[in-house]
ZAMI-498098 format. One record per residue (C-alpha): residue number from 1; x, y, z. Coordinates in Angstrom, 3 decimals. Each point is the difference from the previous one (the first is absolute). Layout:
BEGIN
ATOM:NUM:X:Y:Z
...
! end
This chain:
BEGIN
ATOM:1:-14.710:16.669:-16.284
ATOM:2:0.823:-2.899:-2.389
ATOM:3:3.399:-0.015:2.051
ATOM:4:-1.819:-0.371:2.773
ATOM:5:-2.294:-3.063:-1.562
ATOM:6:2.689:-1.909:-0.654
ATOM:7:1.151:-0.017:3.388
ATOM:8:-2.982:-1.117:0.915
ATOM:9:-0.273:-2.615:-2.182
ATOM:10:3.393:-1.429:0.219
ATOM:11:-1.094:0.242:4.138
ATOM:12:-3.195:-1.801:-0.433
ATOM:13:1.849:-2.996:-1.635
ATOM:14:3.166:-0.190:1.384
ATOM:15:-0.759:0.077:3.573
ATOM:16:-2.294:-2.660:-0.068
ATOM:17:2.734:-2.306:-1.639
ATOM:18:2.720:1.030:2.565
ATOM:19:-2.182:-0.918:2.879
ATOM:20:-0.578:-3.135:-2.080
ATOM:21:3.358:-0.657:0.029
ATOM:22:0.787:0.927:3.367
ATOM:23:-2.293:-1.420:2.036
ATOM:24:-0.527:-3.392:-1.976
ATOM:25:3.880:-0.419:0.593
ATOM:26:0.593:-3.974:1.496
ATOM:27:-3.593:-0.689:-0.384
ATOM:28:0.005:-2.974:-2.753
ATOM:29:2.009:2.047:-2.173
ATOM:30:3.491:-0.662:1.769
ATOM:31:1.208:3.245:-0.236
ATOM:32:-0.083:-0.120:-4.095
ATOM:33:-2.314:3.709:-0.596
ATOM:34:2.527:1.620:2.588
ATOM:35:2.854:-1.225:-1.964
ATOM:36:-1.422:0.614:-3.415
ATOM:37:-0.674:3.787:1.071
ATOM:38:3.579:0.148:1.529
ATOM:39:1.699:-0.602:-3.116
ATOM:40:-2.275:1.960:-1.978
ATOM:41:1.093:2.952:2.465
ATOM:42:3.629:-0.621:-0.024
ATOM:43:0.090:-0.654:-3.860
ATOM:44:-1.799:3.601:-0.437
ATOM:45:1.775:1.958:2.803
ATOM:46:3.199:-0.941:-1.440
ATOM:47:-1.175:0.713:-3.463
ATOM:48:-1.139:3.235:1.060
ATOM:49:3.199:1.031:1.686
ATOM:50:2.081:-1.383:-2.879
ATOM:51:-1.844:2.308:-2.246
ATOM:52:0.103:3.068:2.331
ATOM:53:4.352:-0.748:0.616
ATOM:54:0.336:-0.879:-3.905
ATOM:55:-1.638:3.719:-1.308
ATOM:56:2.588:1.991:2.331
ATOM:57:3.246:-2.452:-1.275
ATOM:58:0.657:-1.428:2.663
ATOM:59:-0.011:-3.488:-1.570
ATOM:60:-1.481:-2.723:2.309
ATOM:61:0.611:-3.626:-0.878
ATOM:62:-3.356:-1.146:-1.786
ATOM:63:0.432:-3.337:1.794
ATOM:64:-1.201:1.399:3.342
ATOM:65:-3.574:-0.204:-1.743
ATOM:66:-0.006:-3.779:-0.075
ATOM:67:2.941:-0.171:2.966
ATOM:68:-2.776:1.767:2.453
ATOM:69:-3.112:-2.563:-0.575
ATOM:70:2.704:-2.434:0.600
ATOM:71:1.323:1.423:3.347
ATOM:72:-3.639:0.519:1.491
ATOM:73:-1.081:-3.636:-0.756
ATOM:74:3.349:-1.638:1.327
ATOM:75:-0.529:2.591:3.503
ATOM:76:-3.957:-0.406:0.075
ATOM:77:0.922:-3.925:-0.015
ATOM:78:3.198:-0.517:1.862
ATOM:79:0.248:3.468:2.121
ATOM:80:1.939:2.597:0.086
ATOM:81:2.865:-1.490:1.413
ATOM:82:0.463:-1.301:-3.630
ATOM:83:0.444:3.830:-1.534
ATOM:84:3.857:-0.908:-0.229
ATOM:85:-0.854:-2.972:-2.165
ATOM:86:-2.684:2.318:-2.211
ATOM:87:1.912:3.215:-0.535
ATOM:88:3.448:-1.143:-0.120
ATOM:89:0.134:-1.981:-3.128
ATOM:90:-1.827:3.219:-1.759
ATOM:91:3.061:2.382:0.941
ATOM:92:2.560:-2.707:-1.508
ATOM:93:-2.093:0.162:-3.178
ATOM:94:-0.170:3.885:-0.126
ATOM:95:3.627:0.520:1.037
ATOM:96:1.116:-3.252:-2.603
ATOM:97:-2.765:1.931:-2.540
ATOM:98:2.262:3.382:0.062
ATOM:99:3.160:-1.539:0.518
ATOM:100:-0.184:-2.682:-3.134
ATOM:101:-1.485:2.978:-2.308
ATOM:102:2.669:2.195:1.137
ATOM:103:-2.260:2.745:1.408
ATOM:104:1.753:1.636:2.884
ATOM:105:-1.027:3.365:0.052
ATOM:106:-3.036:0.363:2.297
ATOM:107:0.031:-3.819:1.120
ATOM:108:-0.165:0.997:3.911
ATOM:109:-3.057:1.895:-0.690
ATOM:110:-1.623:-2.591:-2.532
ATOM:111:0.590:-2.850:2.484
ATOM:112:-1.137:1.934:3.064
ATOM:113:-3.518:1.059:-1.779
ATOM:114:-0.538:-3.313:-0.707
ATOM:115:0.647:-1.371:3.287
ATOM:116:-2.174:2.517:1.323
ATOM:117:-2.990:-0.500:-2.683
ATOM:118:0.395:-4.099:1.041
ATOM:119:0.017:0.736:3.877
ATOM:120:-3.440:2.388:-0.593
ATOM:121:-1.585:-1.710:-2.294
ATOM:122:1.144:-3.501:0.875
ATOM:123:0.081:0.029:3.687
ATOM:124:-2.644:2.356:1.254
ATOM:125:-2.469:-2.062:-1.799
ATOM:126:1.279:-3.192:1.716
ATOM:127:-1.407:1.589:3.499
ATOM:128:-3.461:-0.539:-1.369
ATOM:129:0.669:-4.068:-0.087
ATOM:130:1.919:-0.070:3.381
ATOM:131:-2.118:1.875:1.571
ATOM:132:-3.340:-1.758:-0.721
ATOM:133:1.881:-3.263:1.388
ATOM:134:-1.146:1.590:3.374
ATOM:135:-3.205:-2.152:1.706
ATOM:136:-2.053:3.322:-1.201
ATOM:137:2.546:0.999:-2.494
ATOM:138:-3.156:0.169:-3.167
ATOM:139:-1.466:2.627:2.647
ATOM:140:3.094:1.700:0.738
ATOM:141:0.299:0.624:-3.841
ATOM:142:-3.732:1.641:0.220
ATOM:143:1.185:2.094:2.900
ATOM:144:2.633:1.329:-1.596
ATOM:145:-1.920:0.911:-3.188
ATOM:146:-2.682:1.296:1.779
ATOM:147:2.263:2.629:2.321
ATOM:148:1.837:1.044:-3.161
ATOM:149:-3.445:1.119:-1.244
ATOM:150:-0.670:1.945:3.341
ATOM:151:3.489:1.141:0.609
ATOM:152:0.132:1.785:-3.678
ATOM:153:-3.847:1.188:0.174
ATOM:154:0.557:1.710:3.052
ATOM:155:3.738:1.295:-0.413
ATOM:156:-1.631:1.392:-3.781
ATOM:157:-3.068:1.891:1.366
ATOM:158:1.521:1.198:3.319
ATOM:159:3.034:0.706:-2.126
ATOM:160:-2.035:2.423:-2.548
ATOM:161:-2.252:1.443:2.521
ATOM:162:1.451:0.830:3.326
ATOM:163:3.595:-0.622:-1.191
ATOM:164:2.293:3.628:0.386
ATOM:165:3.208:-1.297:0.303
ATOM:166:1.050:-1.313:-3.157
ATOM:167:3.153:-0.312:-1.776
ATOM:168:1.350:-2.448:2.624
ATOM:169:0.862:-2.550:-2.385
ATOM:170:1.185:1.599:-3.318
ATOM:171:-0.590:-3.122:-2.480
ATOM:172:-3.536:0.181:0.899
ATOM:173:-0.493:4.085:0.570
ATOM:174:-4.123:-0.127:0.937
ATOM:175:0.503:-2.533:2.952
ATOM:176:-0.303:1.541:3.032
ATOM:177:1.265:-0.946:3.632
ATOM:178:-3.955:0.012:1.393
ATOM:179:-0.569:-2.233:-3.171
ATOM:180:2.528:-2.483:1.409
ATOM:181:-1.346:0.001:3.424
ATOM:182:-3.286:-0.377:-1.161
ATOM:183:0.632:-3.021:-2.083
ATOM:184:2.120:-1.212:2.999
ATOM:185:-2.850:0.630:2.646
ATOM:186:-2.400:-1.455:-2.244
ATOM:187:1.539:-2.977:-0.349
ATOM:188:0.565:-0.660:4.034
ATOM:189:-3.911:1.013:0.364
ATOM:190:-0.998:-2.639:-2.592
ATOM:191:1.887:-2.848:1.114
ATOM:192:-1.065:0.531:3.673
ATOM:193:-3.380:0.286:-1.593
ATOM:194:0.730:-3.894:-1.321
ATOM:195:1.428:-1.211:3.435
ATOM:196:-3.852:0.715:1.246
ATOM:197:-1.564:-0.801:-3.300
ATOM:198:1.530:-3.325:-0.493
ATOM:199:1.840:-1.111:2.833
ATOM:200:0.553:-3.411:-1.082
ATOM:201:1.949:0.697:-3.227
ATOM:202:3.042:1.738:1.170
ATOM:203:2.131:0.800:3.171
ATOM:204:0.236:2.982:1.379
ATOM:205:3.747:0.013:-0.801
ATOM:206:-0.496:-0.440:-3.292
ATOM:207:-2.769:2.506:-0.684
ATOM:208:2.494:2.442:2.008
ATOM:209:3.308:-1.024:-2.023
ATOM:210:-2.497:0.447:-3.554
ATOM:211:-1.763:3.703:0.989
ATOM:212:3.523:1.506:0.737
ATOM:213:1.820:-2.354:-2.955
ATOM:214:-2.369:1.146:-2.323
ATOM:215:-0.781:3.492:1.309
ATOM:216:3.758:0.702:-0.254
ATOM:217:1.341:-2.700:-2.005
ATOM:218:-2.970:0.603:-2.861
ATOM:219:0.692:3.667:-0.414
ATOM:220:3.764:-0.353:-0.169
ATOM:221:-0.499:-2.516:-2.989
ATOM:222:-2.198:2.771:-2.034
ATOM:223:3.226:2.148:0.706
ATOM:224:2.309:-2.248:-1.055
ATOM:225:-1.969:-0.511:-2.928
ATOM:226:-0.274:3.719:-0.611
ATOM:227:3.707:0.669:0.329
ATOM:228:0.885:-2.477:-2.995
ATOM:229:-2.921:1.350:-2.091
ATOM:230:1.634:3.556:0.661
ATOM:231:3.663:-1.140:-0.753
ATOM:232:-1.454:-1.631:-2.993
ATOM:233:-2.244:2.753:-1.328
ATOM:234:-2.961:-2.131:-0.238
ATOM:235:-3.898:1.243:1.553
ATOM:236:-0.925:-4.161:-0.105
ATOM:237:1.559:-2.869:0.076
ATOM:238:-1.488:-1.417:-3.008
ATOM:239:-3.237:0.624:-1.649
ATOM:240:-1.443:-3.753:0.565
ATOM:241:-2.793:0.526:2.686
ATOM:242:-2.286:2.239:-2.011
ATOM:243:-0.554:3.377:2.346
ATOM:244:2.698:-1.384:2.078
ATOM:245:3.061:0.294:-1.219
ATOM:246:2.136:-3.059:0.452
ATOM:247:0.176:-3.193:1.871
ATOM:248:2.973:1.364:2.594
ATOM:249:-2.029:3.322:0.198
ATOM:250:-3.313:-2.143:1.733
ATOM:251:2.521:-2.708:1.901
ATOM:252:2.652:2.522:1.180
ATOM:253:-1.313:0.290:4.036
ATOM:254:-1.246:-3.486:-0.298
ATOM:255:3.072:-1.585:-0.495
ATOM:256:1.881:1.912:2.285
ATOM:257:-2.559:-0.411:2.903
ATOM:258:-0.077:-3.823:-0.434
ATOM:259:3.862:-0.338:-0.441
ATOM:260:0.650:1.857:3.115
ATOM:261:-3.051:-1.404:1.923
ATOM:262:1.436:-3.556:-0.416
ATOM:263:3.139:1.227:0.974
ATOM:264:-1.213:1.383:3.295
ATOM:265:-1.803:-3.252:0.591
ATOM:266:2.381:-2.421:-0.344
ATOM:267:2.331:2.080:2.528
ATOM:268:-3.167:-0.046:2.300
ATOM:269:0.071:-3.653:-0.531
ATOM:270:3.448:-0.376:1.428
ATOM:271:0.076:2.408:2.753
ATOM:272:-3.492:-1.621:1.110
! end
C-alpha cells in the first residue's frame, strides 16, 4: 500500500511536469526545458548503468557520465550526422586512459561498455530534441508518451489475466505472447482513435509509423532493459524514483520508441 502511494505520488507530479516540458517545447522557451530534461536523463541513465557495470567488475570508464550529456547536446543541436564527432574523441580517451595506465587486461570489454553506455544514454536521448524539430514535433513527443502509457497498461493487464503462454522471453518470465499483442493492438486502436479525434495534429503516416514503432519498438526496449538488469543481477535500475525504481526503468520503452520512430520518419521523408 505505501508502495503503491508513492507511485502515485511520484505520478501525480511528474507527469504534469513532463507534459510541461513536452508540449511547451519551441514556445518562448527555445527549446531550453527539453534540453535541460535531456541532460538530466542522459547524466542519470549513464550514472545508473555505470553503477549497475561497476558492481559486476566490469570496469566502465567513469567519463561516459559527463561524455554522454555531452554527446546528446552536440546531436540534439547539430544532428546525428555529428555522432562521429561526439563519440569518437571519448574512445581515444578510454583507449589512451588504459593504455597510459598500463591496464590491458579487460580493455576490449571496458572500452566497449562504455561505448555502449554513451550510445544509450547519450544518443537515444538526442531523438527527443530531433524529433520535436518536426512542425508538430512538441505533439509528437506527447504521442509517444501517451502510447507508452497504453501500450504497457494493456500488454500488463492482458498479460496477467488472459495471458497462458508465458515464458516466451526468458529475461522477463511473466510476459506473455497475448500480453504483447495486446499492448501492440492497443496501441494501433489508440492512434487510429487520434486520426478521428484530432485530425489536424498528425498524419496518418505518422500516427501509423508511432502505433506499430511504439507497440513493437516500446516493448522491445523494456526487454532490452530487462536483459541487462538480468545479466547484472539487479530487480531496478536505481532506487531514485521512489516506488519506481530507477530513471532507465520508467524511460526504457520511451526512448526506444522515439529513437526508432524518428528513424522510420526520416526514411519516410526520403522515399516520399
Amino acid at each position: 500500500m505505501i508502495n503503491l502511494l508513492k507511485r502515485i505520488s511520484v505520478a501525480l507530479v511528474g507527469i504534469p511536469i513532463l507534459l510541461w516540458v513536452f508540449y511547451t517545447n519551441g514556445i518562448y522557451t527555445y527549446g531550453i526545458p527539453l534540453k535541460v530534461f535531456g541532460s538530466l536523463l542522459a547524466g542519470l541513465i549513464s550514472w545508473e548503468m555505470f553503477r549497475m557495470f561497476k558492481k559486476n567488475n566490469l570496469q566502465p570508464n567513469v567519463l561516459v557520465i559527463p561524455f554522454s550529456v555531452l554527446t546528446f547536446l552536440i546531436l540534439s543541436i547539430y544532428g546525428w550526422s555529428f555522432a562521429p564527432l561526439a563519440l569518437f574523441p571519448y574512445i581515444v580517451i578510454v583507449f589512451l586512459n588504459r593504455l597510459l595506465r598500463n591496464q590491458i587486461e579487460g580493455s576490449i570489454l571496458s572500452i566497449s561498455i562504455s561505448l555502449f553506455i554513451l550510445i544509450y544514454a547519450g544518443v537515444l536521448p538526442s531523438s527527443m530534441v530531433r524529433l520535436s524539430k518536426l512542425d508538430n514535433g512538441n505533439y509528437l513527443l506527447i504521442l509517444i508518451l501517451v502510447l507508452t502509457w497504453i501500450t504497457d497498461s494493456f500488454a500488463y493487464f492482458i498479460g496477467m489475466t488472459l495471458g497462458k503462454h508465458r515464458g516466451i522471453f526468458p529475461v522477463s518470465p511473466k510476459k506473455s505472447i497475448e500480453g504483447f499483442i495486446a499492448g501492440l493492438v492497443f496501441s494501433i486502436i489508440a492512434v487510429v482513435v487520434i486520426h478521428f479525434a484530432f485530425p489536424s495534429y498528425f498524419t496518418l503516416t505518422q500516427l501509423l509509423a508511432a502505433g506499430i514503432t511504439t507497440g513493437i519498438a516500446g516493448q522491445a526496449g523494456d526487454l532490452m532493459e530487462s536483459l541487462i538488469k538480468r545479466d547484472m543481477k539487479v530487480k531496478d535500475s536505481s532506487n531514485l524514483i521512489p516506488g519506481h525504481g530507477g530513471i532507465l526503468d520508467r524511460f526504457d520503452s520511451f526512448l526506444i520508441s522515439i529513437s526508432i520512430l524518428y528513424v522510420v520518419l526520416m526514411i519516410l521523408e526520403k522515399v516520399q
